[in-house]
N, C-alpha and C positions, 0 to 999 in steps of 0.2 A: 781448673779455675780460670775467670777472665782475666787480661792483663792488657797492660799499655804497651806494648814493644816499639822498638825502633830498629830498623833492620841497617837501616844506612844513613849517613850523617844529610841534613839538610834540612828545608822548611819545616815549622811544623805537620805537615800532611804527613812527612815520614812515618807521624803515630797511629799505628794498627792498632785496634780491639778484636782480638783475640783467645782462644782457649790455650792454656800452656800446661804442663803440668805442674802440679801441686806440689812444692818443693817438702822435704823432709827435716827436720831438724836435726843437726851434730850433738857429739853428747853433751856438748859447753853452748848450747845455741837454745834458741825458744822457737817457738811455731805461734807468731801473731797471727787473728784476723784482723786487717786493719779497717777501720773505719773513718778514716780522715789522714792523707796523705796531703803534702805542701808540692804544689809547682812552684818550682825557683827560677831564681835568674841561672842561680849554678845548674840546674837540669837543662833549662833552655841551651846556655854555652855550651854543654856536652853534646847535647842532642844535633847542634849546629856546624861543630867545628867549633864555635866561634871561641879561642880562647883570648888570655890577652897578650901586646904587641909581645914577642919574643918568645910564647910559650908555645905554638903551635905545633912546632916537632916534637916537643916534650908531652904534649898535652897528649898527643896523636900515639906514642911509644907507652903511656898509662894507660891511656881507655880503649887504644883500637887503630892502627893504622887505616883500614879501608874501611871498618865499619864498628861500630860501636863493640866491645868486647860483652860487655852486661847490655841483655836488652830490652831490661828493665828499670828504668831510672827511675828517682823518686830516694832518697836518702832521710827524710824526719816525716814521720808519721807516728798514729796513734790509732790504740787500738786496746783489744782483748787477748791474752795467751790463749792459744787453742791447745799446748800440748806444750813440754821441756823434755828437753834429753834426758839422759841417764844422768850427765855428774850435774844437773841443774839442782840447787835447792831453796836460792833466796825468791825464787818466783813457782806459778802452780797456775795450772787450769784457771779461767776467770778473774784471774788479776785484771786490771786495766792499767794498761802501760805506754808511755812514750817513750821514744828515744831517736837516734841518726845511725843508719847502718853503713857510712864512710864511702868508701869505692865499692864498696857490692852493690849500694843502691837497692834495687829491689821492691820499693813500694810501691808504685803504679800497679797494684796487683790485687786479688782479695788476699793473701796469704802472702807472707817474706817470713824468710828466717832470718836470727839477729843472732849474735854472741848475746849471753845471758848477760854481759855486765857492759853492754850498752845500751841496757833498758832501764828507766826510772817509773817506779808505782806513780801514778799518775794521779792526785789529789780527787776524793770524790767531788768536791766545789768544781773545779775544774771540767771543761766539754772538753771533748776528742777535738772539736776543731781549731779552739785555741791551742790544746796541748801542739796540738800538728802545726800550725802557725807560727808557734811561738820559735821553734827550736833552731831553725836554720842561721835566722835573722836575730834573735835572743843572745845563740852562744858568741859570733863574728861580734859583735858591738860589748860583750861583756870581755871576750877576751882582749879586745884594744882597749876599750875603757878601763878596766879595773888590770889586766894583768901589764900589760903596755904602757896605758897611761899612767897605773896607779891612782885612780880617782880615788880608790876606798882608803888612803892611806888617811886620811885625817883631817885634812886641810878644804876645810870647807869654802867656797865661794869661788874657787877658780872657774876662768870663761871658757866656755868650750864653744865651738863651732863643729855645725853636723850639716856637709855638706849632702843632700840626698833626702830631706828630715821625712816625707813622706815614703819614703821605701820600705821591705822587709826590714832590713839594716836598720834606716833612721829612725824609723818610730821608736824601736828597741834603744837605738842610743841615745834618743831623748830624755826617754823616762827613764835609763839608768844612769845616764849623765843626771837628774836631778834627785834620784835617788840617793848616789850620791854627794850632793851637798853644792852642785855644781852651778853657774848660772849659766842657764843654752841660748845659743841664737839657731835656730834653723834656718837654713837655703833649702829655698821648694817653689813652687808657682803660688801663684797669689790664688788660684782655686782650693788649695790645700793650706792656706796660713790659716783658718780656722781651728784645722785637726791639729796641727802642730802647736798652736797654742796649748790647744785643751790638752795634749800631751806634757806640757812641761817648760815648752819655749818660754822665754822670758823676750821674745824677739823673733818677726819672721824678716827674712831678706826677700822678695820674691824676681827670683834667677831670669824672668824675664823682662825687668827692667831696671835691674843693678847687677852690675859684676864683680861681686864680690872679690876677685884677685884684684880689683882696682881700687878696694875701699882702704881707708884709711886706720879702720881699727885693727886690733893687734890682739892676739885669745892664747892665753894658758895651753889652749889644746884643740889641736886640728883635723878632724876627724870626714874624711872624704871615704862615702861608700858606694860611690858611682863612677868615681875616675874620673873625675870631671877638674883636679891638681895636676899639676905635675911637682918633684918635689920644689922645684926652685919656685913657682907660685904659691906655694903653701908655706914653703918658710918665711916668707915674705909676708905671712898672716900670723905670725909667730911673735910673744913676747923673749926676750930676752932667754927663759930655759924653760920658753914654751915646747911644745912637742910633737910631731907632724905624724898621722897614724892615716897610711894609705888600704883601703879594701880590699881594693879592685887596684891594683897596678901592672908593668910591663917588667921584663925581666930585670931592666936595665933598673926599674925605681926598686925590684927587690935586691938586685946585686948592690946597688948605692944606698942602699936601709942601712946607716949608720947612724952614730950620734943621734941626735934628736929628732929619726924621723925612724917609723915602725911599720914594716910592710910585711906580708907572709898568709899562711892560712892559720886559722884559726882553729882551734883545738876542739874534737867531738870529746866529751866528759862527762861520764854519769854524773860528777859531784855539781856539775853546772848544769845539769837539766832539772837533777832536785831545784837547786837555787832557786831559777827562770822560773819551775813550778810554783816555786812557793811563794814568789812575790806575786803572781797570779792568782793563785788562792785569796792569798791577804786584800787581796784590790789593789797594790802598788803598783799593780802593771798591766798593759791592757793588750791585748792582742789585736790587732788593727786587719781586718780583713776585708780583702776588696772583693772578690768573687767566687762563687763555690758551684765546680761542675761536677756534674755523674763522669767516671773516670771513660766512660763511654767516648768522652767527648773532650778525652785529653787533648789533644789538635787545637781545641777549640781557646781552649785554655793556655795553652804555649802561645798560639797569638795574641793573646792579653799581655802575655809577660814581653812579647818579642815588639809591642808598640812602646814601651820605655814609660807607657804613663797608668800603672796599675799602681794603686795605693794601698798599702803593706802587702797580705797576702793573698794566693791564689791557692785554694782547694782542691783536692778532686775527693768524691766520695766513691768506693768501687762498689 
């Protein structure tokens, strides 16, 4: 089969297209063909070195001291079963499924194998490339918002702030910050305060000619998915038992994640990619994609992600 490989950490050129072999399925695992796989930020960081400040030896001791350990990246994708193991039962031949296969990674490929119960049946309303789009950027912004923040508790009309509103991350936090009940301001360029609007904003900032850590307002809830806080700027955006929820931060803002401020990785969950689906289905929720390449030309694709200004998500089809 063809695949994306990465042999060694650096530019995007590092990505070959190549023949690999065609992995096999364990008896708890499925045999996707996938059809729409997501380039992330989080691919790009792996594939670079680049993690964030403090994490580098750590990041280097999980994935690969000298070279990538999996050299297949690519983690939410979507697709069709071609085959399930012996003890599979809640899936079969022809299903069409999405899911995130964690640190195996593996999608940059025609064919990954996944554990059977990190796959969700995938809505027929639903395309393969939102399903693929949705899930990176969907699960990270539902598990600060709803598990973190608590938006879904009840209490409707609290302010949130979504620093990043045009990203994987932000568009997802828009429209389930207003999902649930929430009023958003997005931070984004003023090229992008249109989409953000029609997402849900009640309010755009545009990051290149307001600095938002200098403004005077004050938000229920602080939601930075670009790193662009540190905690004491962001508290500083904070009401009274508002709440500071970091993405993207350095060791130092996850060791200091105390009290009212929320940093960490966010949780891969079949019961949240049902969700994510099915507000997709419904039309509550919109999968915002900026570019879609034949995985030929994953290279090409990683440099989209690696200029910082790609708006929601990037595709590859293999």
């Amino acid at each position: 089969m063809k695949a994306a490989i990465v042999d060694r950490y650096g530019s995007p050129e590092m990505l070959r297209f190549v023949d690999v072999p065609q992995p096999e399925p364990g008896a708890n695992e499925v045999l996707v063909r996938v059809h729409a796989v997501a380039a992330t930020s989080g691919d790009a960081r792996i594939r670079a070195a680049r993690f964030p400040a403090g994490f580098a030896l750590l990041g280097r001791l999980a994935l690969g001291l000298r070279r990538p350990r999996r050299r297949i990246l690519g983690g939410s994708f979507s697709g069709v079963v071609e085959s399930v193991g012996s003890a599979v039962t809640r899936l079969r031949p022809g299903d069409e499924v999405s899911g995130m296969s964690g640190v195996r990674m593996g999608g940059y490929a025609e064919y990954l194998t996944v554990a059977a119960d990190r796959l969700a049946v995938k809505p027929a309303g639903v395309s393969h490339d939102d399903a693929a789009g949705l899930l990176f950027g969907g699960t990270t912004a539902l598990f600060f918002l709803r598990d973190k923040a608590r938006l879904d508790s009840g209490r409707p009309g609290r302010s949130v702030l979504v620093v990043g509103a045009s990203g994987a991350v932000g568009t997802n936090a828009v429209q389930l910050a207003r999902h649930f009940g929430a009023a958003v301001v997005g931070v984004t360029s003023g090229a992008n305060a249109e989409l953000v609007t029609r997402l849900g904003a009640a309010r755009v900032i545009d990051h290149t000619r307001e600095d938002v850590r200098q403004g005077a307002e004050r938000y229920d809830v602080v939601f930075d998915t670009v790193g662009a806080l540190s905690i004491a700027s962001g508290r500083r955006l904070l009401t009274a038992d508002g709440v500071l929820l970091l993405a993207v931060g350095s060791l130092g803002d996850a060791i200091r994640a105390r009290g009212n401020v929320a940093a960490g990785v966010s949780t891969e969950r079949r019961e949240d990619f049902e969700f994510l689906l099915g507000l997709v289905a419904a039309g509550e929720l919109t999968v915002v994609v900026d570019r879609v390449y034949d995985l030929a030309d994953a290279a090409e694709a990683h440099a989209r992600v690696d200029t910082g200004h790609k708006v929601g998500n990037i595709l590859l089809h293999p």
